[in-house]
Backbone as ProteinMPNN parsed JSONL, in Angstrom:
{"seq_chain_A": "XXXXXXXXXXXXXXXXXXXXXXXXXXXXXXXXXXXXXXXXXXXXXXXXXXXXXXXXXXXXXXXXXXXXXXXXX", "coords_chain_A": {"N_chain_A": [[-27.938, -34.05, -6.446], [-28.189, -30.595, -6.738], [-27.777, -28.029, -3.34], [-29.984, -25.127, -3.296], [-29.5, -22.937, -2.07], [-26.849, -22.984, -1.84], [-24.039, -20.784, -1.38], [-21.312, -19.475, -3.59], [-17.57, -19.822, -3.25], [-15.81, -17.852, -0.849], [-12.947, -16.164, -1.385], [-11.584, -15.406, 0.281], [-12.34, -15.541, 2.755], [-11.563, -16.693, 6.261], [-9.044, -15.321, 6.079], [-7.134, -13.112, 7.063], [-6.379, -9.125, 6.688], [-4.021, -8.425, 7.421], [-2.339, -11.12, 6.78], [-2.781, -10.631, 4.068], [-1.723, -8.608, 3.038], [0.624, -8.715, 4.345], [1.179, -11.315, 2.337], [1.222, -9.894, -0.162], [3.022, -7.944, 0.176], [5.635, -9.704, 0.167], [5.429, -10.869, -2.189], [5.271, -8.925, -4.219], [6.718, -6.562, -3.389], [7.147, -3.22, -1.549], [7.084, -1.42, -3.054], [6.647, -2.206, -5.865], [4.031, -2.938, -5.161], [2.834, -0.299, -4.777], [3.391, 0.49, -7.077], [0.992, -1.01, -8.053], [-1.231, -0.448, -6.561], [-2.427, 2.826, -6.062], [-1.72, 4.2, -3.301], [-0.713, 6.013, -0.34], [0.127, 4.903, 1.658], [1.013, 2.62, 1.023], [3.308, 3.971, -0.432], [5.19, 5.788, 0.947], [7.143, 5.493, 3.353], [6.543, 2.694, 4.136], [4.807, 0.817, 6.249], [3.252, -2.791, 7.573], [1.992, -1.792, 9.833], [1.072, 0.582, 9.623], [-0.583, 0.682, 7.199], [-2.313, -0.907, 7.557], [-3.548, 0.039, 9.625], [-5.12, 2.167, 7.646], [-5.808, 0.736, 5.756], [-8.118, -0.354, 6.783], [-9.849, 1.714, 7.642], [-10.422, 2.807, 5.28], [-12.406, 1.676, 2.414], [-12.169, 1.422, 0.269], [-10.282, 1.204, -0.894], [-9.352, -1.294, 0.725], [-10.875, -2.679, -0.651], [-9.377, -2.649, -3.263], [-6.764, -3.585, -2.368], [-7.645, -6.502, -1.439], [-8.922, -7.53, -3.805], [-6.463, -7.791, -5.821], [-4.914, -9.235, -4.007], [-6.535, -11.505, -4.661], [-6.276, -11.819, -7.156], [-4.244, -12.474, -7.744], [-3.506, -15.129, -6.78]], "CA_chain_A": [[-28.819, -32.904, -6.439], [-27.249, -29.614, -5.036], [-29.117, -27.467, -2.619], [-30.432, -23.812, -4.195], [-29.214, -21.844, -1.269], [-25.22, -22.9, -1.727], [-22.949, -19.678, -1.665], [-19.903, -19.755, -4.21], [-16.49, -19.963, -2.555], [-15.009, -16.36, -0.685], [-11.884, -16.706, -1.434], [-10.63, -14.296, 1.357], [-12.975, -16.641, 3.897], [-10.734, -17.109, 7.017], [-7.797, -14.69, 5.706], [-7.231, -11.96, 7.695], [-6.1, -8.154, 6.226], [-3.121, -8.44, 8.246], [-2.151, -12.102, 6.133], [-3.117, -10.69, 2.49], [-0.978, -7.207, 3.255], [1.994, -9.614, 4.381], [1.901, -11.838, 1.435], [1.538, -8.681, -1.243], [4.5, -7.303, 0.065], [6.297, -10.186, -0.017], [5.207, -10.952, -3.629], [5.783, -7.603, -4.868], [7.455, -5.592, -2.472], [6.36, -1.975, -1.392], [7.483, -0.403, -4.475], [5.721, -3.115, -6.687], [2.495, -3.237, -4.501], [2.436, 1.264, -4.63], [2.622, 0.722, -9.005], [-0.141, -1.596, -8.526], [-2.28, 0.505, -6.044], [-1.669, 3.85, -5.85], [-1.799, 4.983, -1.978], [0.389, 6.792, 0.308], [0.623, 4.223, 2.981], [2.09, 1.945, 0.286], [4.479, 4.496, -0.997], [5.915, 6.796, 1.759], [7.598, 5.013, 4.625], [5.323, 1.881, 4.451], [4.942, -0.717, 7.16], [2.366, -3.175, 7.921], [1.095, -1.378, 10.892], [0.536, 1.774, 9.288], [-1.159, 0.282, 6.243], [-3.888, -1.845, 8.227], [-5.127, 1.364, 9.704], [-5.413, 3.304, 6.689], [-7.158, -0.385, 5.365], [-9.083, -1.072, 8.239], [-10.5, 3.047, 7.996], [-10.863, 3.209, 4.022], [-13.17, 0.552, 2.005], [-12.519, 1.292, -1.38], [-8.798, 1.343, -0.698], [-9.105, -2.607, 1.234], [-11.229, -3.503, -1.667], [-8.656, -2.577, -3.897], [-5.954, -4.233, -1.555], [-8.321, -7.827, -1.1], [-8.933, -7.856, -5.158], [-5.217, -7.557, -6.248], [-4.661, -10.662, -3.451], [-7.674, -12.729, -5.461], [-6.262, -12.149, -8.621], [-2.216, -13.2, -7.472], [-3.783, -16.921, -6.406]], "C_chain_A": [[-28.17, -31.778, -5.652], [-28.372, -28.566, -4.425], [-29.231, -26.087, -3.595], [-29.831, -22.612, -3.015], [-27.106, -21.923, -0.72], [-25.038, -21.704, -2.047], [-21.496, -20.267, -2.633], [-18.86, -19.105, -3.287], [-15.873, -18.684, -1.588], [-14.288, -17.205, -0.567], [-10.622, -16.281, -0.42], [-11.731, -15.43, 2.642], [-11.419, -17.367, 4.775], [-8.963, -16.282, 6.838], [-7.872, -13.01, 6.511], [-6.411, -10.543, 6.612], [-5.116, -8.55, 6.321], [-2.326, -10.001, 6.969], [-2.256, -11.213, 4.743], [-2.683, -9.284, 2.351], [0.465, -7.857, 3.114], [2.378, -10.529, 2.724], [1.777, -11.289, -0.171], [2.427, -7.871, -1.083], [5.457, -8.71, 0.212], [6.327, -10.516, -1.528], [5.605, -9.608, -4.414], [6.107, -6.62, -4.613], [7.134, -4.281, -2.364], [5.962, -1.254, -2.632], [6.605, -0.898, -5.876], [3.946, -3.139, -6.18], [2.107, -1.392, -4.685], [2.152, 1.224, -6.497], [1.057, 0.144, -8.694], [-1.69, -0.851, -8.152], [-1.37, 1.76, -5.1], [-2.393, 4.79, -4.679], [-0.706, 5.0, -0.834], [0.872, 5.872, 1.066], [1.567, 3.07, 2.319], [3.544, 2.835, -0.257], [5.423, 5.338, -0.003], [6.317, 6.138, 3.067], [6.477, 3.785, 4.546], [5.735, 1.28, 5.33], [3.443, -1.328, 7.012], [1.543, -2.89, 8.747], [0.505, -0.328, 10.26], [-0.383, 1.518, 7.983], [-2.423, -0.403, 6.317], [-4.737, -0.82, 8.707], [-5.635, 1.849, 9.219], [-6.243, 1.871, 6.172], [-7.914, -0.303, 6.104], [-10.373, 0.465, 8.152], [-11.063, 3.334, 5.989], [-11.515, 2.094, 3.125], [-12.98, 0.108, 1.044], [-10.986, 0.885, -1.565], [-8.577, -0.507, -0.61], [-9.901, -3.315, -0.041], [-10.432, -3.829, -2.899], [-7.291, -3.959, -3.806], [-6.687, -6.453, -2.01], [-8.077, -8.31, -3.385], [-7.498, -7.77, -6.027], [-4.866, -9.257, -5.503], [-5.304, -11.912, -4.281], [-6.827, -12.945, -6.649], [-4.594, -12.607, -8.759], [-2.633, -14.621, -7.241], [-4.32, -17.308, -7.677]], "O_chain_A": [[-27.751, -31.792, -4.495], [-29.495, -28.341, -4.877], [-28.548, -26.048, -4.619], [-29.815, -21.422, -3.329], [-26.419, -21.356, 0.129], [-25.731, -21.272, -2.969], [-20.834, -21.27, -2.367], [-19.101, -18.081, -2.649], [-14.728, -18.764, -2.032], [-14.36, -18.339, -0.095], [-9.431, -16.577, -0.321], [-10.977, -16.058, 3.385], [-10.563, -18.127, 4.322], [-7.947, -16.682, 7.406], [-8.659, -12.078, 6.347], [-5.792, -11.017, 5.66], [-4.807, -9.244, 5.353], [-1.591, -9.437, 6.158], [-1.108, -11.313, 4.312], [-3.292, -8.659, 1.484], [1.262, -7.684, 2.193], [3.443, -10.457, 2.111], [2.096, -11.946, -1.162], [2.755, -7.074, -1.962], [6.514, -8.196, 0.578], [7.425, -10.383, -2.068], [6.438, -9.676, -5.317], [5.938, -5.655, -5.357], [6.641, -3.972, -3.449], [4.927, -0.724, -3.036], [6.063, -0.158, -6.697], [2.949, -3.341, -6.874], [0.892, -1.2, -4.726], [1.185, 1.687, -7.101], [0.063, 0.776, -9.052], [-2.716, -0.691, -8.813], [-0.486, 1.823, -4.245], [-3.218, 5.691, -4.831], [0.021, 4.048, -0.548], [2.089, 5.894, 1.251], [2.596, 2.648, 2.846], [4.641, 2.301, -0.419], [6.577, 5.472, -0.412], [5.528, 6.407, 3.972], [5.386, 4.114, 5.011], [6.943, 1.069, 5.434], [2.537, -0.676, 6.494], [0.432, -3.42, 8.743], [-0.723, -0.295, 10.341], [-1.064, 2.523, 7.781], [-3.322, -0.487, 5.481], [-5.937, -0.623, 8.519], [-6.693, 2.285, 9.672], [-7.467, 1.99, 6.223], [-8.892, 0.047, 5.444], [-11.541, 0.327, 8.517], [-12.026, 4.032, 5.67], [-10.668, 1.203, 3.201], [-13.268, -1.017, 0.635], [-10.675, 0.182, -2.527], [-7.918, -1.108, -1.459], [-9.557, -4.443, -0.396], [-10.579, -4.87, -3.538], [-6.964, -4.828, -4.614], [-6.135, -7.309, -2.701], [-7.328, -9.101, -3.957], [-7.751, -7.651, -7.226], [-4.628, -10.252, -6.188], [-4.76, -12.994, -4.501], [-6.651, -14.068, -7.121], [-3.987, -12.983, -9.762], [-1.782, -15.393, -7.681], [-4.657, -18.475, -7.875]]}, "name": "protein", "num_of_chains": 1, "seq": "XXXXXXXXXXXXXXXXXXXXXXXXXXXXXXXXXXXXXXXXXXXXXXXXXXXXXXXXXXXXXXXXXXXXXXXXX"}
């Protein structure tokens, strides 16, 4: 019998920004991750530091970011 108040899986549950930034530039490297989503912090001098703030400050941007990670696993 399953209960009525189970949640289905987050798949980002326990994954930090910082983790799912790292392994989209390793998977498809700056240049590959700026075709896929098109923002500055990916394309112009990127790093990981400068890319978490501009995530961390824009919503639609990290949603973008998080749903690109979902759909690589």
């Amino acid at each position: 019998m399953s209960k009525n108040n189970e949640q289905p899986k987050d798949p980002l549950q326990g994954i930090t920004l910082e983790t799912i930034v790292r392994k989209l530039v390793d998977y498809y490297g700056w240049e590959g991750l700026a075709q896929r989503i098109n923002i500055n912090c990916f394309k112009c001098d990127p790093t990981i530091k400068s890319s978490l703030k501009f995530l961390r400050k824009t919503p639609w941007a990290r949603t973008k970011v998080e749903n690109l990670y979902v759909s690589m696993g």
